[in-house]
VOVEX-48957 format. One record per residue (C-alpha): residue in three letters; y, x, z; residue number from 0. Coordinates in steps of 0.25 Angstrom, whole numbers, plus 2048, in hexadecimal, padded with zeros to 3 digits. Layout:
N
SITE   code   north   east    up   pos
SITE    Ala       Y      X     Z   NUM
...
***
This chain:
304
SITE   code   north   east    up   pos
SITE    Unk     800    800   800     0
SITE    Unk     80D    804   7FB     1
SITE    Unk     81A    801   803     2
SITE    Unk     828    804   7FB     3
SITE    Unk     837    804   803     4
SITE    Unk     845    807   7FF     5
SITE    Unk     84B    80B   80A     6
SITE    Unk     858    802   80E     7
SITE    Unk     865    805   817     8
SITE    Unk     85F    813   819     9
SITE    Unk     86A    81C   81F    10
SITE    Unk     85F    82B   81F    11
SITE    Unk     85E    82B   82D    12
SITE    Unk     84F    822   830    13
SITE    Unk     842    82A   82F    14
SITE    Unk     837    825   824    15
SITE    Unk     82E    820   82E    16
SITE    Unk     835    819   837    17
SITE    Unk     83D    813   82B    18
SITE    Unk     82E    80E   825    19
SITE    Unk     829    80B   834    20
SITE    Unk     834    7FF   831    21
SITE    Unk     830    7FB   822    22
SITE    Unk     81F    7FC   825    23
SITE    Unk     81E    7F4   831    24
SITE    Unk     80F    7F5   831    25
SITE    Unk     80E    803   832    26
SITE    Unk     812    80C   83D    27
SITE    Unk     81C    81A   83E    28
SITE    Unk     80F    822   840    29
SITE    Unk     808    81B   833    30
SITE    Unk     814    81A   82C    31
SITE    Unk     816    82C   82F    32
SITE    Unk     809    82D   82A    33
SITE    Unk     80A    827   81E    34
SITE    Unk     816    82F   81D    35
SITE    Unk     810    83C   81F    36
SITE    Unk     805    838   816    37
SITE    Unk     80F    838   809    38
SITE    Unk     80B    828   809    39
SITE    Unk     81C    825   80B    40
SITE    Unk     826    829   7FF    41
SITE    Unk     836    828   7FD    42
SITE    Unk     83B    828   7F0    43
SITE    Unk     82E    82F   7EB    44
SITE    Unk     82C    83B   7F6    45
SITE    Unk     824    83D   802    46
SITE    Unk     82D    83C   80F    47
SITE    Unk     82B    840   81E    48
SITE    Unk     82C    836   829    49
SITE    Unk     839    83D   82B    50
SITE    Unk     83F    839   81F    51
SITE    Unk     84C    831   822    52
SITE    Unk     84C    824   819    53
SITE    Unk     857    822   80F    54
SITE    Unk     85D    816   807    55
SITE    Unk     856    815   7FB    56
SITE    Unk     84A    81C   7FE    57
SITE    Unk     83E    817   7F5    58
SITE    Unk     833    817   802    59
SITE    Unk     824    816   7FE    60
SITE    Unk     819    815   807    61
SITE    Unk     80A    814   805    62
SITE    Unk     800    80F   80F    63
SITE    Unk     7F2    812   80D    64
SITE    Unk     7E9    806   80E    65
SITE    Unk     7E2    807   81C    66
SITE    Unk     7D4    80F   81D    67
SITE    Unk     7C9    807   821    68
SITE    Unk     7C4    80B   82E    69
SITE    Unk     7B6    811   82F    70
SITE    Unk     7B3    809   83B    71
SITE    Unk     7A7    801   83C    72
SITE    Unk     7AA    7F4   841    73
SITE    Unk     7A0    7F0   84D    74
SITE    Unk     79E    7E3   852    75
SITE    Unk     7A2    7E6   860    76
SITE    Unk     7A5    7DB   869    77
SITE    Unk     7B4    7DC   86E    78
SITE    Unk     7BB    7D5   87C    79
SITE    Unk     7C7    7D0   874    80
SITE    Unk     7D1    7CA   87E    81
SITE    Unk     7DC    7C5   871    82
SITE    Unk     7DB    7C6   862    83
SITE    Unk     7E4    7C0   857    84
SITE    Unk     7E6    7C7   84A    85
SITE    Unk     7F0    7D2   84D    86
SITE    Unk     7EA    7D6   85B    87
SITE    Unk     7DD    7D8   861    88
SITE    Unk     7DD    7DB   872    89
SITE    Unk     7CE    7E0   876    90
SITE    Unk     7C8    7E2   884    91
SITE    Unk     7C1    7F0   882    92
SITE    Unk     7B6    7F4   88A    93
SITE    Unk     7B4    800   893    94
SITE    Unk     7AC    80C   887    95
SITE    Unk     7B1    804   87C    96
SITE    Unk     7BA    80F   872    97
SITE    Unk     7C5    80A   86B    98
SITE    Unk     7C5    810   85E    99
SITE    Unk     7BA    818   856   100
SITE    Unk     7BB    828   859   101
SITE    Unk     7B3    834   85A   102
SITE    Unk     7A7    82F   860   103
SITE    Unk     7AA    821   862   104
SITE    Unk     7AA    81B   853   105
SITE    Unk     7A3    80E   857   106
SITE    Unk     7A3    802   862   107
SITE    Unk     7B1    805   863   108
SITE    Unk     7BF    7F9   863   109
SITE    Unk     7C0    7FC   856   110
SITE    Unk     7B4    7FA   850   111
SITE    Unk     7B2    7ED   858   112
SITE    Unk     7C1    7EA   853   113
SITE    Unk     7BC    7ED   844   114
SITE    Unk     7B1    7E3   844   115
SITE    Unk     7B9    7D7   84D   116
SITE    Unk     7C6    7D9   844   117
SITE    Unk     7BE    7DB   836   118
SITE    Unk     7C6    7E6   834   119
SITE    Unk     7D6    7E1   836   120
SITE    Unk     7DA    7E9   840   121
SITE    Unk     7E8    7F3   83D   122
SITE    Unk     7E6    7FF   838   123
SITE    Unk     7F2    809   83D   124
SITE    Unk     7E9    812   846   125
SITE    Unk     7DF    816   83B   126
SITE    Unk     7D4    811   836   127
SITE    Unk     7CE    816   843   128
SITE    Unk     7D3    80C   84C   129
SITE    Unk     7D7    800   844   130
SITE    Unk     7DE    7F7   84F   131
SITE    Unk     7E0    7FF   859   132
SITE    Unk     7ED    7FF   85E   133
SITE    Unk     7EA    806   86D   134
SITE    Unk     7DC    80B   874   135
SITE    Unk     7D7    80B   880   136
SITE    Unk     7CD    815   887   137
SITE    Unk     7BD    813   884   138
SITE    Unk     7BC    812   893   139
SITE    Unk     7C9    807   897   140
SITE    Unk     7C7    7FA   895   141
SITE    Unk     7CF    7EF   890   142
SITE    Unk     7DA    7E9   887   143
SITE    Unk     7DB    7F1   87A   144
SITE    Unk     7E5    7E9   86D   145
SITE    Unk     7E1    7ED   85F   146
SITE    Unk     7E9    7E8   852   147
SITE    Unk     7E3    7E1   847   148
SITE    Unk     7EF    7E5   83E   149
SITE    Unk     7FB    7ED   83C   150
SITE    Unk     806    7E5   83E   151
SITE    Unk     800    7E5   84C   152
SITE    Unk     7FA    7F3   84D   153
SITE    Unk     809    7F6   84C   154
SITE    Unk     810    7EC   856   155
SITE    Unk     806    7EE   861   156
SITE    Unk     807    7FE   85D   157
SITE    Unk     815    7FE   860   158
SITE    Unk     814    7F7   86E   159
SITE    Unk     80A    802   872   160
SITE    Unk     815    80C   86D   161
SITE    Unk     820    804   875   162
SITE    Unk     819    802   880   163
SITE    Unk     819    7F2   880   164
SITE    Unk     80C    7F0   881   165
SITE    Unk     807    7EC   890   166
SITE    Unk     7FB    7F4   895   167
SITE    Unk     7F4    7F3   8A2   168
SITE    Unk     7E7    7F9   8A6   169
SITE    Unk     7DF    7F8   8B3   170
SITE    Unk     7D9    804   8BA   171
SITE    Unk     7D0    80B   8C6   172
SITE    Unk     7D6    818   8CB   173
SITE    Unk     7CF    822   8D1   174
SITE    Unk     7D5    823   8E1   175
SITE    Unk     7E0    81C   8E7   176
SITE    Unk     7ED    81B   8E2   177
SITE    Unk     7F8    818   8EC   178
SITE    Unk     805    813   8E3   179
SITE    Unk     803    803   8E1   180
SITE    Unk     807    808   8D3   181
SITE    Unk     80D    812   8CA   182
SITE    Unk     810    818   8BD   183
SITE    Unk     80C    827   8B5   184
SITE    Unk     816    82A   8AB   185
SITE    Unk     810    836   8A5   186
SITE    Unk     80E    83C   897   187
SITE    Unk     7FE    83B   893   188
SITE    Unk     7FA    846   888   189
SITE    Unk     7EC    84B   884   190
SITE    Unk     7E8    854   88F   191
SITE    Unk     7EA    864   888   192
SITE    Unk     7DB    867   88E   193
SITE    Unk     7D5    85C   88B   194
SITE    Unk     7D4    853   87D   195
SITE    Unk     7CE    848   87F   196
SITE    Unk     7D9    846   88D   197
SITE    Unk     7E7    842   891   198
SITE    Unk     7EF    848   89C   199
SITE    Unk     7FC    843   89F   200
SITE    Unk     809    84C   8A5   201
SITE    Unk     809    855   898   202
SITE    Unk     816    858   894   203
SITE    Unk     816    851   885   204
SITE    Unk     80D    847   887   205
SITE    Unk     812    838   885   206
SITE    Unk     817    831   88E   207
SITE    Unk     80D    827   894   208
SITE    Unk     810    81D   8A2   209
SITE    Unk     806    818   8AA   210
SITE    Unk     809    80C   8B4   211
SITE    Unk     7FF    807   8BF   212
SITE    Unk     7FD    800   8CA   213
SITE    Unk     7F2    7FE   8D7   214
SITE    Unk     7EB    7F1   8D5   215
SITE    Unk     7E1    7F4   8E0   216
SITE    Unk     7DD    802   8E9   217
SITE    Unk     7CE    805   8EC   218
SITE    Unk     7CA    80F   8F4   219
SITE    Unk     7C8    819   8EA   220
SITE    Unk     7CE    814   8DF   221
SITE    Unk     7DA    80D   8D8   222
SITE    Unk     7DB    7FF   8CF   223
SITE    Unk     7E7    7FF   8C8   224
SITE    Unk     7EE    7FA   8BB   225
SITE    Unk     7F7    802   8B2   226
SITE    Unk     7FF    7FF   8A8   227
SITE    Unk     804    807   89B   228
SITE    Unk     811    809   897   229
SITE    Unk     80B    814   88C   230
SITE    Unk     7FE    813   886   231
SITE    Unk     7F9    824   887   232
SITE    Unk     7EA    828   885   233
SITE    Unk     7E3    826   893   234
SITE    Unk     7F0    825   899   235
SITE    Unk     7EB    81B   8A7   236
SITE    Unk     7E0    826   8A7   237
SITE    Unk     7EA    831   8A6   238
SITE    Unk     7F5    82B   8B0   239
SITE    Unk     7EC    827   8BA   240
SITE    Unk     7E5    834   8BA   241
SITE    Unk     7F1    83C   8BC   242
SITE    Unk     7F4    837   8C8   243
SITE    Unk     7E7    839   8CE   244
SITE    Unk     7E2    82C   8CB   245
SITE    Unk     7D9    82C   8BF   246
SITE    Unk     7D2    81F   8BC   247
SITE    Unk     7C3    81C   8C1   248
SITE    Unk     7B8    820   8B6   249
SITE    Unk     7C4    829   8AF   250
SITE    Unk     7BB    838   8B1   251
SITE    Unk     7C4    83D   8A4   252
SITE    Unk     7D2    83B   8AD   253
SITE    Unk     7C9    83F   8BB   254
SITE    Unk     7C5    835   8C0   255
SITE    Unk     7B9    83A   8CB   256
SITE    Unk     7AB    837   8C6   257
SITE    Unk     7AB    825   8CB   258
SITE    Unk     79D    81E   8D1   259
SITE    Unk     79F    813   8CB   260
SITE    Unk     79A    818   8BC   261
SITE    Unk     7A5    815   8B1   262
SITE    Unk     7A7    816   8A3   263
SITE    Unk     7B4    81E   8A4   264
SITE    Unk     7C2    819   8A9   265
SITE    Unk     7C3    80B   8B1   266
SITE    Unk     7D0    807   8AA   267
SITE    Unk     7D3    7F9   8A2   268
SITE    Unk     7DD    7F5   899   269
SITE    Unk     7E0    7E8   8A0   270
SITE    Unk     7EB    7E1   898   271
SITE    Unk     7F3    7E5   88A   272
SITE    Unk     800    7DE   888   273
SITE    Unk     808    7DD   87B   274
SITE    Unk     810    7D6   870   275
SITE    Unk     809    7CF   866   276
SITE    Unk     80B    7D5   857   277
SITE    Unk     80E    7C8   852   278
SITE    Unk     812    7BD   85B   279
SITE    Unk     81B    7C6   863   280
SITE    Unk     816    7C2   86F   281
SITE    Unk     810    7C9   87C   282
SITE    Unk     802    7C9   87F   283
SITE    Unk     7F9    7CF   889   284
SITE    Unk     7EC    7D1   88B   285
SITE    Unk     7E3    7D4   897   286
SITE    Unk     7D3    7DA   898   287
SITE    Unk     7CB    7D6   8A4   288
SITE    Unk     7C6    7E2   8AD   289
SITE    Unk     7B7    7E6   8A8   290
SITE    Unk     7AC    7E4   8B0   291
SITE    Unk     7AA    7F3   8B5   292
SITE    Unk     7B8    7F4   8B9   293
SITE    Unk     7B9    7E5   8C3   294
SITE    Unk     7AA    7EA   8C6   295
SITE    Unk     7B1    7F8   8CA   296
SITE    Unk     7BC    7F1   8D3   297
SITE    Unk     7B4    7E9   8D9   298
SITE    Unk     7AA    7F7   8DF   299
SITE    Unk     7B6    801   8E1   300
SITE    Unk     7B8    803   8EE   301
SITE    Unk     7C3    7FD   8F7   302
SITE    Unk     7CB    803   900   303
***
């Protein structure tokens, strides 16, 4: 697909991209960039950079590749759906359950249970790798995960994540006893220098991440809590609550002690996911009961 603009009331002074973020509305800066830096945007005939500052008159032509097909196998996967319509699809996850396809983990993931539900219309801006995912959650957390069947509102609900509209809340055990009825950890989270395949927060450069929780009950050796996101880092409640000496129950990769009661990694849930609607406008929220382990789990810790 072709696209052609002449540029109007131009004064030299807007950049490419963000003067085509405005004309292509289904597409996003980081797409359109790439598109530029594949050579698939001309003006008046040449290739340009995304620095290139637009001008009256200029002939703009952009080509976007038709979408690949993803080589994913669609499985039929039953899914907890808590809402569906034809823009949005809010799942329960399960505690194991990967997101998206990866190395080692190219079936029984969301995805290929989203490609056999949606036949397929799901959006297609994160690669053909993850068709509809707008957001993840870790294997191990539980709970309320939004994917997008196209677009129009891959991009709106993209742009809430970015802006930090979107209302997140997650429950939580912490290992031992923390005093403060509630608190917040504002601090950076980047990958961890010795470590890959970890995040360590308090790095200078990393980005800026804030962590609010809260006590909702104290046991005798361990905390429930709930937090709420104001950004949305890579293991961030891990990562927060383990820097202050307080990793969560069953977390062993953020030091959590070696637990008796024999869990599948972190006890942490996303409990409820609030946003605006991509095409009604309007605000919805959406809430995911505990799982079992984790009521079972409260009921056993032991009180003070």
């Amino acid at each position: 697909m072709t696209e052609t603009f002449i540029v109007e009331n131009a004064d030299g002074q807007e950049r490419a991209d963000l003067w085509l973020t405005g004309k292509l509305e289904d597409l996003t800066r980081s797409h359109i960039r790439k598109l530029i830096d594949q050579g698939k945007v001309t003006v008046n005939g040449k290739n340009i950079t995304g620095h290139y500052r637009m001008k009256e008159g200029d002939l703009v032509l952009v080509t976007v590749p038709e979408p690949e097909e993803a080589d994913i196998i669609p499985e039929d996967i039953p899914l907890d759906i808590l809402y569906e319509d034809s823009d949005v699809i809010l799942i329960n996850k399960p505690k194991g359950m990967v997101v998206h396809p990866a190395a080692g983990h190219s079936t029984g993931t969301i995805v290929n249970a989203l490609m056999f539900h949606c036949r397929g219309n799901l959006s297609g801006i994160n690669g053909v790798m993850r068709p509809g995912i707008v957001h993840r959650i870790d294997r191990d957390t539980t709970g309320v995960i939004i994917a997008c069947k196209n677009d129009h509102a891959h991009n709106i609900i993209a742009a809430q994540l970015k802006e930090h509209s979107i209302r997140r809340k997650y429950l939580a055990i912490a290992c031992g006893v923390i005093k403060e009825e509630e608190g917040t950890v504002d601090s950076p989270i980047s990958r961890n220098p010795t470590d890959r395949k970890k995040m360590k927060c308090g790095i200078p450069g990393g980005k800026r991440a804030v962590t609010h929780y809260r006590v909702l009950e104290s046991f005798k050796d361990y905390t429930y809590i709930e937090c709420s996101l104001e950004t949305g880092r890579t293991h961030q409640i891990r990562v927060h609550m383990a820097s202050l000496h307080h990793p969560l129950l069953g977390d062993s990769t953020y030091g959590a002690p070696k637990d008796r009661y024999h869990l599948e990694g972190q006890t942490l849930h996303a409990e409820m996911l609030g946003f605006i609607h991509p095409s009604t406008g309007k605000y919805m929220e959406f809430h995911a009961p505990l799982p079992d382990y984790f009521r079972e789990l409260l009921a056993v810790l032991p009180r003070k």
